[in-house]
C-alpha positions as CSV (number, residue, x, y, z in Angstrom):
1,X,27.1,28.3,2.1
2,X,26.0,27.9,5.8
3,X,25.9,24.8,8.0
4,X,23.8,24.2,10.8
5,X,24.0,20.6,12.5
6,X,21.7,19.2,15.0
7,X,20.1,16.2,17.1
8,X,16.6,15.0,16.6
9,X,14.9,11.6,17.0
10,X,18.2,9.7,17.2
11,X,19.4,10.9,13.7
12,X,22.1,13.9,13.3
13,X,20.8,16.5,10.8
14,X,22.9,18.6,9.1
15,X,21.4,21.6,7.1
16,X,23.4,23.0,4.3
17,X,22.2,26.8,3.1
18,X,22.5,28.5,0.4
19,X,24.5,27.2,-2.7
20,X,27.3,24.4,-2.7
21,X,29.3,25.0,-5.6
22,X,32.9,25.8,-7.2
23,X,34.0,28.3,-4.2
24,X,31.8,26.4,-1.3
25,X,32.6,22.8,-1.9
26,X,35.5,22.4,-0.2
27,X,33.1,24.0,3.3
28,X,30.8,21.4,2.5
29,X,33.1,18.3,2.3
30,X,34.7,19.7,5.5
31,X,31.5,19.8,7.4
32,X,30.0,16.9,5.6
33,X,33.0,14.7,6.5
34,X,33.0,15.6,10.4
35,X,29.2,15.6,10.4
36,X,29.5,11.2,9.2
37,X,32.4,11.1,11.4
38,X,30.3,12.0,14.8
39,X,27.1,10.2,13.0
40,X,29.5,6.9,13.1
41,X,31.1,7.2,16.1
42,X,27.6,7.2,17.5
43,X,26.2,4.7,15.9
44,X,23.5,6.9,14.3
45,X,21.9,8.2,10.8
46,X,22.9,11.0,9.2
47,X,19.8,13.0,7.6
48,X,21.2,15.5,5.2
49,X,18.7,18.3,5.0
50,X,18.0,19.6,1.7
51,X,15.0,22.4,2.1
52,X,16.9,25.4,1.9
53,X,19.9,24.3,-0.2
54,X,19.6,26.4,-3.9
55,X,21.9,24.8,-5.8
56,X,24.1,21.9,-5.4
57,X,27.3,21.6,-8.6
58,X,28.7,18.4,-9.6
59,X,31.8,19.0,-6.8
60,X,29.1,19.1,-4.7
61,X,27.8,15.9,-5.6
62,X,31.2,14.5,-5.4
63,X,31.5,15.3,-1.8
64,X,28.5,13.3,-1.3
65,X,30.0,9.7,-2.8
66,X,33.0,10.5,-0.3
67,X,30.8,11.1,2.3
68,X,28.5,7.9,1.6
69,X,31.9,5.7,1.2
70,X,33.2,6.8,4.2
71,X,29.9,6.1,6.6
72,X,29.6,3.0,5.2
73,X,26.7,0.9,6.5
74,X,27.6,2.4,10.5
75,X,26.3,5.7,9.3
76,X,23.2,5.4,6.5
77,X,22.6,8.9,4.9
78,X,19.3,9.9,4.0
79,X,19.0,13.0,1.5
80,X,15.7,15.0,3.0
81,X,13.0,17.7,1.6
82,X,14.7,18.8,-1.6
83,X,13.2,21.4,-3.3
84,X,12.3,21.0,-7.4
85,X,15.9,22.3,-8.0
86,X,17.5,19.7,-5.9
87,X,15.0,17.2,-6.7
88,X,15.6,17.7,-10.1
89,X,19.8,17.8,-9.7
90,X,19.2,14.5,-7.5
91,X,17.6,12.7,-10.3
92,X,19.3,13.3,-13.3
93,X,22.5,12.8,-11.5
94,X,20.9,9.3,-10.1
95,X,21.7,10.0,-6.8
96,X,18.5,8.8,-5.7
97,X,19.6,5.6,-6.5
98,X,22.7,6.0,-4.3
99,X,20.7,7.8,-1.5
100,X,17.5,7.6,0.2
101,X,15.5,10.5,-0.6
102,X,12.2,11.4,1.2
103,X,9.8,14.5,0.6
104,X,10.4,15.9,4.4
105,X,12.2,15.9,7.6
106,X,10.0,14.6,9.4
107,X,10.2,10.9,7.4
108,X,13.4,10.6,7.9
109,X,13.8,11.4,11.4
């Protein structure tokens, strides 16, 4: 799993790649965790962005309550542009009751 984080429109966007599961979770939550840390501190949204993410496992999903408790209401997380997979992973888990989800970036941004 890869991590890229960014700037855009007022919103940090970070962009997890690849697969987050049993031997990348722990990346993830360390990434994650800094990512609503620096969101917070700045007062700004964090936009997760799902497009090229494969796979997410249910550690991976865990790492996304902690993340959600910790921001709080100073750092709203949006999940962005899952694919079917993730969509799919998203739904059943009813995360996207948890989560905002949009279709792309550019809607949450």
């Amino acid at each position: 799993m890869d991590w890229q984080l960014e700037t855009s429109g007022g919103s940090l966007i970070g962009r997890p790649i690849g697969k987050i599961d049993e031997t990348t979770w722990e990346v993830f939550q360390a990434h994650l965790l800094d990512a609503v840390r620096t969101a917070a501190s700045a007062g700004s949204a964090l936009v997760i962005d799902l497009a090229q993410l494969d796979y997410m496992s249910s550690r991976g999903l865990r790492v996304l309550k902690i993340a959600k408790d910790e921001a709080g209401p100073n750092a709203p997380i949006t999940l962005a542009a899952p694919n079917d997979r993730m969509r799919q992973i998203i739904e059943i888990s009813r995360y996207d009751m948890l989560f905002k989800v949009v279709d792309d970036l550019g809607s949450a941004v």
